[in-house]
N, C-alpha and C positions, 0 to 999 in steps of 0.2 A: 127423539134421538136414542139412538142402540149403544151403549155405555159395555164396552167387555172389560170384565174385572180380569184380569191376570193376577193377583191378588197383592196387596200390599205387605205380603213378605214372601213372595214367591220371588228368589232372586234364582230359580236356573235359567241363566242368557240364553240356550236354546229353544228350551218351551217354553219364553216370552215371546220370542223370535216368529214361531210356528205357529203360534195364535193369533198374532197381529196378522201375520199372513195369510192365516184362514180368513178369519172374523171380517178380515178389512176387503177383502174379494166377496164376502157372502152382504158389505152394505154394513158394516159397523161404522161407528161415525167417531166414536171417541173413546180412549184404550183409557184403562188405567195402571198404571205400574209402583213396582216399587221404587223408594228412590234412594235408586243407585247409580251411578254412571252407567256401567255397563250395561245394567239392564233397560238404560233408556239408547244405549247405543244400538242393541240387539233387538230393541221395538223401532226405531228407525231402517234397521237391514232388513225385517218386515216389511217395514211399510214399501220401502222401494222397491223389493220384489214382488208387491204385488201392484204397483205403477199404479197408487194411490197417493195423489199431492193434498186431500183435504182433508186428511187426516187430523185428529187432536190428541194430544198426550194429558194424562190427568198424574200428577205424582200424590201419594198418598202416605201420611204419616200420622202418630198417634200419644196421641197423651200418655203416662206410665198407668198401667191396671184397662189398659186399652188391649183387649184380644189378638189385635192385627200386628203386634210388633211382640209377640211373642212367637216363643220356640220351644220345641220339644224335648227336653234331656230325660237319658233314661239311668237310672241307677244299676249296675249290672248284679250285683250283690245282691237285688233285692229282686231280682226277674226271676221267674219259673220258664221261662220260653216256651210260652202258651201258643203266641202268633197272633194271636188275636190284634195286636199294635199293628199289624203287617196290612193282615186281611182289613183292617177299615179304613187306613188311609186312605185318602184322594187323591192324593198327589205324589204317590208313591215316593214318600219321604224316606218308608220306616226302609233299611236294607237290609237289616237281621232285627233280631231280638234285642239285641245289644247297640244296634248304630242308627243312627236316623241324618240322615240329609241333609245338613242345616239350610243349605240355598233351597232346597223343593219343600220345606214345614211352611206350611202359611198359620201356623198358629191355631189351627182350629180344639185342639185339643182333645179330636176323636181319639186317639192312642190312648188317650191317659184315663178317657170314662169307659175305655174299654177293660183296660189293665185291672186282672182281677188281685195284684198284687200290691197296691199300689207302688208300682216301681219308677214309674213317669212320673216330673211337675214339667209345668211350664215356669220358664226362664225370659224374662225380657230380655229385647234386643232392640236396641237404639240407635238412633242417626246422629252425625252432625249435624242439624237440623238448620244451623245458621249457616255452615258453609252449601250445602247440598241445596236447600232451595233457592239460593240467590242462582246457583250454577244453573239450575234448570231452568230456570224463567229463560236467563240468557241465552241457551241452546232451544228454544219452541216451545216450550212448555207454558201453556195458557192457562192448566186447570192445577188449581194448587188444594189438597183437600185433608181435612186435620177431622180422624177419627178421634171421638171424645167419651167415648164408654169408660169412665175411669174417672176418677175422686180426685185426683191431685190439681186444685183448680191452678196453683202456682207455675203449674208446667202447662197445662193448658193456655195461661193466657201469654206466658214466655212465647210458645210456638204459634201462638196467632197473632200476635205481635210482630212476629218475623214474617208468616204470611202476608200480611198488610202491607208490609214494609216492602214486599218484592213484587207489589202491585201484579200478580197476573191479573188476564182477562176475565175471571172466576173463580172466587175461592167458595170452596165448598166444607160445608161441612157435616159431616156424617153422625148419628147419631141414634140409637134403640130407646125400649123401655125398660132394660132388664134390669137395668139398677137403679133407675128413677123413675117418680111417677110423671103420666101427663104434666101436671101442671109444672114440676123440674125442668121437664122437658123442653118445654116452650122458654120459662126463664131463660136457659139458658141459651138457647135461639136467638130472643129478643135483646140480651145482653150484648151477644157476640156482634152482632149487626146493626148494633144503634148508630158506628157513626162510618156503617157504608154509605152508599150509594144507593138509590133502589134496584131491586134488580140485576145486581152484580156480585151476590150471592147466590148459593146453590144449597137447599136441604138434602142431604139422600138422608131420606128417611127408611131407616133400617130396621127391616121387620121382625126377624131372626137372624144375627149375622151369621153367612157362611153355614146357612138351613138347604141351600137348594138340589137334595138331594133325590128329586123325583118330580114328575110331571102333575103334581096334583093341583088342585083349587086349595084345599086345604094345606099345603106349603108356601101357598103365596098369600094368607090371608091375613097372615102378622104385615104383612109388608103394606098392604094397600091400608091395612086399619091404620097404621103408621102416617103416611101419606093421608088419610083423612084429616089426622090430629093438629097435623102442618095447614091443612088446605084450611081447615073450618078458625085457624087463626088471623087470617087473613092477613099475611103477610110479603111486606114486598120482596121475595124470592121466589127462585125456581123451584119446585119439587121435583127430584130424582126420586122412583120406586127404587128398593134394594134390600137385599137381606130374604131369600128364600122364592127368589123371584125363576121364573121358567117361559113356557110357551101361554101359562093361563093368565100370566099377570095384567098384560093389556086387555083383555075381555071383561074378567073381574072389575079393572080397575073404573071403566067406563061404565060397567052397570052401577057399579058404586058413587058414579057422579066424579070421579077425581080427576082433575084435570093438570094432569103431570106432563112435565115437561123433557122428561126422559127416566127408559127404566134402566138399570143397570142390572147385567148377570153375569154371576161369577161361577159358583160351586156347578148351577147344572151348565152354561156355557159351555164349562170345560169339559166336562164328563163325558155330554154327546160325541166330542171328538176325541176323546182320552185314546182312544184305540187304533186311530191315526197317528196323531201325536207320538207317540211314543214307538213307533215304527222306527225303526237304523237306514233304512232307504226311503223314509220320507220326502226327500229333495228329491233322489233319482225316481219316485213314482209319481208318473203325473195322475195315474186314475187315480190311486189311494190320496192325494188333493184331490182330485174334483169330487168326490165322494166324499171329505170332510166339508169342504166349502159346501156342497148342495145341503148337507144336514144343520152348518152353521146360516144360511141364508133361509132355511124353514124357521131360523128361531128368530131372528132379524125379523123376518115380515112380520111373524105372529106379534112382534112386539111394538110394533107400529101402531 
């Protein structure tokens, strides 16, 4: 399964819209979004336009000191207007020196390891998390998924609690090594899933989150070792690759023995088409789609 992250704080409704659109014509199988209304209404006007019914929605949300639910502020006081915050975005968040996007920041924090000033922190940004997932399940939403990079166990089992509670067909949950060891790791795996079901869980094992910034073996290699650490536990879930994942991850991941059961890609996903995407006549050109969709369908297969 082809898992397209749209990323879980990416709230611009149009460039959710335009990726589902691509992704889902090139053979993606299951979206992930943020959860927000809108942006699961603007991945449904995707999906219809590209006359795909078997599509799956995944909503994603995050413990507090969790990457994915943060946001960029920039101090203007304390900026030199270098550019530098500009020129590394992904997501073309930053708009000046001074302003950044809050719907198009997925959190990643390039701006601020860039900023020679320290002028940028990240700022968390939070859901109603009890009202918005129950909404989602209701409207299609199968895949329910709680990133857990973050310490406050209090809040973590609050919101897995309410996952539970709204019974989708798959909750997932997402998970690195950056602030725990292996053996944390897995605890906290085996905690979360003692009193599922077998197999109605999903690991995305997260290599580097929001790393995949180039086609290499060596950018996917945190992710597949990742997905080992899950696989050699022998537990009754699914393995999702993720976290720095590209075109090598499915070859890696086979010669490495892992036997996953879908990859998921975000950071390079989007990149490949970043230059369609953001076209003003992207609806009215149909070549510039069929030339996003053909470059997003080479990344689909490879990850087959």
């Amino acid at each position: 399964m082809f898992k397209l992250v749209c990323g879980a704080g990416n709230e611009d409704a149009e460039s959710v819209k335009r990726l589902v659109y691509i992704y889902a014509k090139a053979g993606a199988e299951l979206f992930d979004i943020s959860a927000r209304k809108e942006i699961l209404d603007a991945a449904k006007e995707g999906q219809k336009l590209s006359n795909r019914e078997d599509l799956n929605f995944c909503v994603s949300i995050g413990i507090k000191g969790d990457p994915h639910i943060k946001k960029a502020k920039i101090c203007e006081s304390n900026c030199i207007k270098c550019g530098n915050c500009i020129r590394v975005c992904p997501n073309d968040a930053v708009l000046s020196s001074i302003i950044i996007d809050e719907k198009r920041c997925i959190g990643c924090s390039a701006c601020m390891k860039k900023c020679p000033a320290g002028a940028i922190r990240m700022v968390e940004k939070d859901v109603n998390y009890r009202e918005i997932l129950p909404y989602m399940v209701k409207n299609g939403v199968d895949f329910l998924e709680l990133h857990i990079m973050g310490h406050d166990k209090t809040d973590l089992d609050n919101k897995w609690r309410v996952i539970n509670e709204c019974a989708p067909k798959f909750a997932s949950i997402c998970i690195d090594r950056e602030n725990f060891g292996n053996r944390e790791v897995l605890e906290r795996i085996k905690n979360m899933i003692k009193d599922r079901k077998p197999y109605t869980t999903i690991i995305q094992a997260d290599g580097i989150p929001m790393s995949g910034s180039d086609d290499s073996y060596k950018t996917t290699l945190q992710a597949v070792a990742m997905a080992e650490i899950v696989q050699n536990a022998e537990l009754p879930v699914y393995i999702m690759i993720s976290g720095g994942t590209n075109s090598k991850t499915a070859e890696l991941a086979k010669m490495c023995g892992i036997n996953y059961w879908g990859i998921a890609v975000g950071s390079w996903a989007r990149k490949i088409v970043k230059k369609y995407t953001s076209l003003p006549d992207f609806w009215e050109n149909e070549n510039v789609q069929k030339e996003a969709i053909q470059i997003a369908k080479e990344l689909v297969r490879a990850c087959e």
